[in-house]
C-alpha positions as YAML, in Angstrom:
chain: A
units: angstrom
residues:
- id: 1
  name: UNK
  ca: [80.87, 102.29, 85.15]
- id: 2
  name: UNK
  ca: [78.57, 100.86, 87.50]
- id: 3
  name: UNK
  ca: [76.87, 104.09, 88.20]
- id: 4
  name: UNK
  ca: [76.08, 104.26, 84.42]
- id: 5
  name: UNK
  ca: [74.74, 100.35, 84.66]
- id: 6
  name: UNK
  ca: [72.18, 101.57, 87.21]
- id: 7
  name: UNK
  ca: [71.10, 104.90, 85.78]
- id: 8
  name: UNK
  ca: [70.49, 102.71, 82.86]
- id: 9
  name: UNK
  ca: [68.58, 100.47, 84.40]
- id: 10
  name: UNK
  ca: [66.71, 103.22, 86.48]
- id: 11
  name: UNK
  ca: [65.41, 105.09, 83.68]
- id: 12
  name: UNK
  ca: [64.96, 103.24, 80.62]
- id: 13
  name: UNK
  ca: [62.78, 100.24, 79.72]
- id: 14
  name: UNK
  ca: [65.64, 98.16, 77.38]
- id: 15
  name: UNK
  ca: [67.05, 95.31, 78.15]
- id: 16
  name: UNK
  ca: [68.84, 94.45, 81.52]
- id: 17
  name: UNK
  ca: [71.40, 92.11, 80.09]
- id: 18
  name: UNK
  ca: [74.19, 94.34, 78.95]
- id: 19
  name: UNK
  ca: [74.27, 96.60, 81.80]
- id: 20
  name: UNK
  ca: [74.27, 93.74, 84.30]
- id: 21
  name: UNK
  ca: [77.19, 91.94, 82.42]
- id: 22
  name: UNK
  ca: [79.21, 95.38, 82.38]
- id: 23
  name: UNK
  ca: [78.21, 96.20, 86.00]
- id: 24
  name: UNK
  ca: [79.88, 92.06, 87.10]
- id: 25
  name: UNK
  ca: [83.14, 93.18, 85.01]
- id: 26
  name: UNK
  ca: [83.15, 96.02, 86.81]
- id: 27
  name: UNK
  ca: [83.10, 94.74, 90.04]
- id: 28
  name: UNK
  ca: [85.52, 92.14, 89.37]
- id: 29
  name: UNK
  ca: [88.00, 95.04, 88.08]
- id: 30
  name: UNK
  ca: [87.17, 96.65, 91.76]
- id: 31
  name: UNK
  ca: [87.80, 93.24, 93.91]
- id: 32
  name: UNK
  ca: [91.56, 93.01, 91.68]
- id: 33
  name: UNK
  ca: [92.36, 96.32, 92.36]
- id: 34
  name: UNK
  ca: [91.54, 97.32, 95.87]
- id: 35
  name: UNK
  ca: [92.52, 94.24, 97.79]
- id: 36
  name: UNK
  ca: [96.20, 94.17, 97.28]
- id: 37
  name: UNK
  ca: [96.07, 98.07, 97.63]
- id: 38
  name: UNK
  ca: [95.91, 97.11, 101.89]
- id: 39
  name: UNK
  ca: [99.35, 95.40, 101.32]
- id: 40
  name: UNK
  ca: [100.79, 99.18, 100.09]
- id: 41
  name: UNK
  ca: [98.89, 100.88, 103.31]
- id: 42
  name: UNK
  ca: [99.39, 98.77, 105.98]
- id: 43
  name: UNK
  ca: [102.50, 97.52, 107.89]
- id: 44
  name: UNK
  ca: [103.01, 93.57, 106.99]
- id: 45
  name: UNK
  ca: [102.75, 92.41, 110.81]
- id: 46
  name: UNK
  ca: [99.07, 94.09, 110.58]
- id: 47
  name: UNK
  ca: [98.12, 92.52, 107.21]
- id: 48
  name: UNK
  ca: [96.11, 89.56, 108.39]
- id: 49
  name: UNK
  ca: [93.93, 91.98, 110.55]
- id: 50
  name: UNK
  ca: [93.47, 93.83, 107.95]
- id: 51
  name: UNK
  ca: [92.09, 91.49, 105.03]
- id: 52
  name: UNK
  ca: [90.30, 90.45, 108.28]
- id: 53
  name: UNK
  ca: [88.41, 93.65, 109.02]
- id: 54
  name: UNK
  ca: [88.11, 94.27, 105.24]
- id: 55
  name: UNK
  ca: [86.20, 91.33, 105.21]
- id: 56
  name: UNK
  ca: [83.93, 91.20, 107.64]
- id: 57
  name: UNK
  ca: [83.00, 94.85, 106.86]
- id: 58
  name: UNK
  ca: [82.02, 94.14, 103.51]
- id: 59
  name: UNK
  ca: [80.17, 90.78, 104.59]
- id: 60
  name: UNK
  ca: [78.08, 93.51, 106.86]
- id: 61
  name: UNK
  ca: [77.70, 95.82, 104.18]
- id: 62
  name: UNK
  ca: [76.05, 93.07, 101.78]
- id: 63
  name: UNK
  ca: [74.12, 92.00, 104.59]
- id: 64
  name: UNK
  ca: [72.85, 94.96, 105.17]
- id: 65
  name: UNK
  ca: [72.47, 96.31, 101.98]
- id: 66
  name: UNK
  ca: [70.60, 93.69, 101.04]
- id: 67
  name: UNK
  ca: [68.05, 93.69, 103.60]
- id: 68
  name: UNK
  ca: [67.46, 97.40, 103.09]
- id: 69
  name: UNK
  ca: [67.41, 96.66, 99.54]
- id: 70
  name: UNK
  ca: [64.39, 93.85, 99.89]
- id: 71
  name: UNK
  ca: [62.38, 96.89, 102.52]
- id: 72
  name: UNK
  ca: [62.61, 99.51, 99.59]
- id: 73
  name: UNK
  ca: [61.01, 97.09, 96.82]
- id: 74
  name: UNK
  ca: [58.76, 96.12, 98.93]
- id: 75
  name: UNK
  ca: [57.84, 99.97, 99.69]
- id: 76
  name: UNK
  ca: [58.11, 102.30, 96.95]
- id: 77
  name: UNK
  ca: [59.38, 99.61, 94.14]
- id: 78
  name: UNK
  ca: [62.40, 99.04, 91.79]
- id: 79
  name: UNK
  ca: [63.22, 103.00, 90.58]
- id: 80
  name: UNK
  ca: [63.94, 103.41, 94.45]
- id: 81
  name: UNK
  ca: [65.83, 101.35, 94.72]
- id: 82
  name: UNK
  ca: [67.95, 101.85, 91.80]
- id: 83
  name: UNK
  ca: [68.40, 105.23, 92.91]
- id: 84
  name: UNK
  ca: [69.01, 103.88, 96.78]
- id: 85
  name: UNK
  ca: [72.44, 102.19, 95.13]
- id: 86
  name: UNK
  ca: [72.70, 105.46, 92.99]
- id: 87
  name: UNK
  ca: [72.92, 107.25, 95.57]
- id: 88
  name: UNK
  ca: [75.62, 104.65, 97.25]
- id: 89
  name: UNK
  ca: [77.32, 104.57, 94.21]
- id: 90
  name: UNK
  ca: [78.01, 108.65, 94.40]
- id: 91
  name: UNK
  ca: [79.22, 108.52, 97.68]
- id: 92
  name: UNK
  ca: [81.74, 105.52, 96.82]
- id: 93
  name: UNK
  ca: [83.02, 108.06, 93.90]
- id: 94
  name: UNK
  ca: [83.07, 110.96, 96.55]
- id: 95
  name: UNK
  ca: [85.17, 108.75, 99.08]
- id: 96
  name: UNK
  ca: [87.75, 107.15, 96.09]
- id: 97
  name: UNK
  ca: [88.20, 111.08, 95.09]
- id: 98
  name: UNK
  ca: [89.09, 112.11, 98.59]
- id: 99
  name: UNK
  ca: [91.35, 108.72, 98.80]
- id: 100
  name: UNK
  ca: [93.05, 109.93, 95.42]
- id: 101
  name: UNK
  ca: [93.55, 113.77, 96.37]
- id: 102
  name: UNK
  ca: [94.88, 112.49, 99.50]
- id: 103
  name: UNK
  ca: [96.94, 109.76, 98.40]
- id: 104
  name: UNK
  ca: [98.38, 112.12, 95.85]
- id: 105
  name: UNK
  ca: [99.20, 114.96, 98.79]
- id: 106
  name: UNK
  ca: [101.36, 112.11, 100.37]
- id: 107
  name: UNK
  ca: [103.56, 111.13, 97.62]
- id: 108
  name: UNK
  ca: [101.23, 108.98, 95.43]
- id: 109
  name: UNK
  ca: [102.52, 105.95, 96.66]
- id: 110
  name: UNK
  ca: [98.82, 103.78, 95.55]
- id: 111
  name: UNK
  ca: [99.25, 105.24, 91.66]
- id: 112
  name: UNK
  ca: [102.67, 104.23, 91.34]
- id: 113
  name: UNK
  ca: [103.34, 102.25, 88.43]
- id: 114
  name: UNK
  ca: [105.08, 98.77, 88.66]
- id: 115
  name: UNK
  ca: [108.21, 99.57, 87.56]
- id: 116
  name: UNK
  ca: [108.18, 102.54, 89.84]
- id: 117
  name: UNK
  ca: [106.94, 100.82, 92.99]
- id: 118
  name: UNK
  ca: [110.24, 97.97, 92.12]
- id: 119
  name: UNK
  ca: [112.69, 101.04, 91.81]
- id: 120
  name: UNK
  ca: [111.53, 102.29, 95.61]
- id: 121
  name: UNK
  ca: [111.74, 99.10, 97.23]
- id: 122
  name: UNK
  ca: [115.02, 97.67, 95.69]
- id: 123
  name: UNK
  ca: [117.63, 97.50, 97.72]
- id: 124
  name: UNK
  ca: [120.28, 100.55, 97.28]
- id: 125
  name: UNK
  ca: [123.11, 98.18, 97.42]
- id: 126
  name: UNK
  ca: [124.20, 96.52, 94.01]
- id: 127
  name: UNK
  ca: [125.06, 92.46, 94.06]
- id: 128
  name: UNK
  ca: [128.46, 91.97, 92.52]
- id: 129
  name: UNK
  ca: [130.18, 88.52, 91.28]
- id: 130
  name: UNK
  ca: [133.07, 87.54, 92.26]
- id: 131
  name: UNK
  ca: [135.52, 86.07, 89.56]
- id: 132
  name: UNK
  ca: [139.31, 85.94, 91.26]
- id: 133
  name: UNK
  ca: [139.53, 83.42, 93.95]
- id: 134
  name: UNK
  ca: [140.17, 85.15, 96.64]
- id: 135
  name: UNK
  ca: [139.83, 81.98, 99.52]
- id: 136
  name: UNK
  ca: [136.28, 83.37, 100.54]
- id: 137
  name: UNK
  ca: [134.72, 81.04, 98.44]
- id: 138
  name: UNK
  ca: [131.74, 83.82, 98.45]
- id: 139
  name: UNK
  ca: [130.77, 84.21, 94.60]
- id: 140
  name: UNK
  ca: [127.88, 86.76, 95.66]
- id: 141
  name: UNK
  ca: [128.40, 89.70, 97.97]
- id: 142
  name: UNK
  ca: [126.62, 92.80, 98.07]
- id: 143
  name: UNK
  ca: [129.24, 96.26, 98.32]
- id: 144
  name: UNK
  ca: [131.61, 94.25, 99.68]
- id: 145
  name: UNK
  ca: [129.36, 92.40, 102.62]
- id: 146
  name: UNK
  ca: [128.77, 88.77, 102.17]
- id: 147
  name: UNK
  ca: [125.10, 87.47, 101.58]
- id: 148
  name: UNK
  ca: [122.22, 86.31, 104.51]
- id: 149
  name: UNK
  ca: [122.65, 82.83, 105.28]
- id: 150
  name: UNK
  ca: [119.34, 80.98, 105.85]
- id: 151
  name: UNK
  ca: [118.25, 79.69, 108.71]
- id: 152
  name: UNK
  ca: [116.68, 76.56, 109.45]
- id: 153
  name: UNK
  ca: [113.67, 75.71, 110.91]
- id: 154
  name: UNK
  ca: [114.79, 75.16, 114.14]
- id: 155
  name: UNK
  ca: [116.62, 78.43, 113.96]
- id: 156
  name: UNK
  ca: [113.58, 80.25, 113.24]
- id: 157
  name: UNK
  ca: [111.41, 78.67, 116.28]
- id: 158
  name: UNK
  ca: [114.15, 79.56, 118.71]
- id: 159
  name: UNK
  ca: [114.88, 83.23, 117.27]
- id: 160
  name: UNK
  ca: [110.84, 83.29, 117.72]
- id: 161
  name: UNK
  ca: [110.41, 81.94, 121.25]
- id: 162
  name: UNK
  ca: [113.53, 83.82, 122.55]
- id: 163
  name: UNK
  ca: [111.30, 87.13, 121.56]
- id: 164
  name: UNK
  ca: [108.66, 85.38, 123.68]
- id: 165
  name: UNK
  ca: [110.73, 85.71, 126.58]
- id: 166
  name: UNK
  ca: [113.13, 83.80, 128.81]
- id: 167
  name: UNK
  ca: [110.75, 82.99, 131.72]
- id: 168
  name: UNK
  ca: [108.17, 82.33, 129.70]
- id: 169
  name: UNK
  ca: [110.36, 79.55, 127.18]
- id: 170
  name: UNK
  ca: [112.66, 76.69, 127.67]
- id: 171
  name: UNK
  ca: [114.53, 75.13, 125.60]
- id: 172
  name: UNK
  ca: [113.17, 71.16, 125.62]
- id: 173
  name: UNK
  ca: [115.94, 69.24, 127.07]
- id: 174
  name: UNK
  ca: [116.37, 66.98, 123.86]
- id: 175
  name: UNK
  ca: [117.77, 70.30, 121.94]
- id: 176
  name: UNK
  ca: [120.16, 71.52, 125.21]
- id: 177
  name: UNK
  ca: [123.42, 71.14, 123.93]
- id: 178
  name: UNK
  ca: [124.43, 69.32, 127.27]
- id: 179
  name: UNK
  ca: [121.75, 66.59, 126.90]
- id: 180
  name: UNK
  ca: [123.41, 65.87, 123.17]
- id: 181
  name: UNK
  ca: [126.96, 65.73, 125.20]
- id: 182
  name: UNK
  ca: [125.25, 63.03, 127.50]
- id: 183
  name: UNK
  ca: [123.00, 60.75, 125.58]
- id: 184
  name: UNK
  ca: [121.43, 59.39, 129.09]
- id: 185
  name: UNK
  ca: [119.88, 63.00, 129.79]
- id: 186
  name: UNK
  ca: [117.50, 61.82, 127.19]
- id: 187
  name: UNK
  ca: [116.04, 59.36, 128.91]
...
């Protein structure tokens, strides 16, 4: 679509307006569909180094870009430089190709549909309720196995730290179960 905005606006002499309104729609179609497309790709622990990169890449690129684009105009004029972003434009259509043919060689996991990306990542195990009273007092249970209990907070620090390392962590003597035993510990 936005190659079609700027061959418009390359070579004919009608009015900017539509184009330029179709060309921001665009875009805004591209920025909801290819950022969550990173969560499919990369592993979750990686994410935030990913959006990360992603960004500052494209904050280069419009840099950049528009730099370059200011140094054409002011050299050969505004047909160059429609056909400079042309030109960008194709190559962006050559790369999401390649992405597509190769996505689909791997299983076209990006094309999947809602529905079909919910069937892959449910779990294969089916949650059953429990009616009789059986002195669990579990009502949930998945193929027999009883549900995750959450943690707490403090759970979750300590499960974290322990990964740290033992010689690098300590438990703080306030949450030793000996200094709770002997209130003067505290002190």
């Amino acid at each position: 679509m936005t190659l079609g905005c700027h061959v418009y606006m390359a070579f004919t002499f009608w009015s900017p307006y539509v184009p330029m309104v179709v060309m921001g729609l665009s875009y805004s179609i591209v920025a909801c569909a290819l950022w969550p497309l990173v969560a499919l790709v990369v592993p979750e622990h990686q994410l935030g180094t990913a959006y990360g990169i992603m960004q500052s890449i494209q904050n280069l690129g419009l840099a950049l870009i528009n730099m370059a684009a200011g140094a054409i105009v002011d050299a050969k004029g505004y047909l160059f430089l429609e056909m400079f972003f042309c030109a960008w434009l194709c190559l962006a259509l050559m790369c999401s190709i390649l992405l597509y043919l190769a996505d689909a060689a791997k299983g076209g996991k990006l094309n999947m549909s809602t529905k079909q990306r919910n069937e892959m990542q449910a779990p294969k195990s089916t949650l059953t309720f429990s009616t009789e009273d059986d002195g669990n007092n579990v009502p949930y249970s998945y193929d027999g196995q009883t549900s995750i209990q959450p943690r707490s907070a403090q759970q979750l620090r300590f499960r974290y730290l322990s990964r740290v390392g033992k010689n690098q962590f300590q438990v703080p003597v306030s949450h030793r179960s000996s200094a709770l035993a002997y209130p003067h510990l505290l002190k």
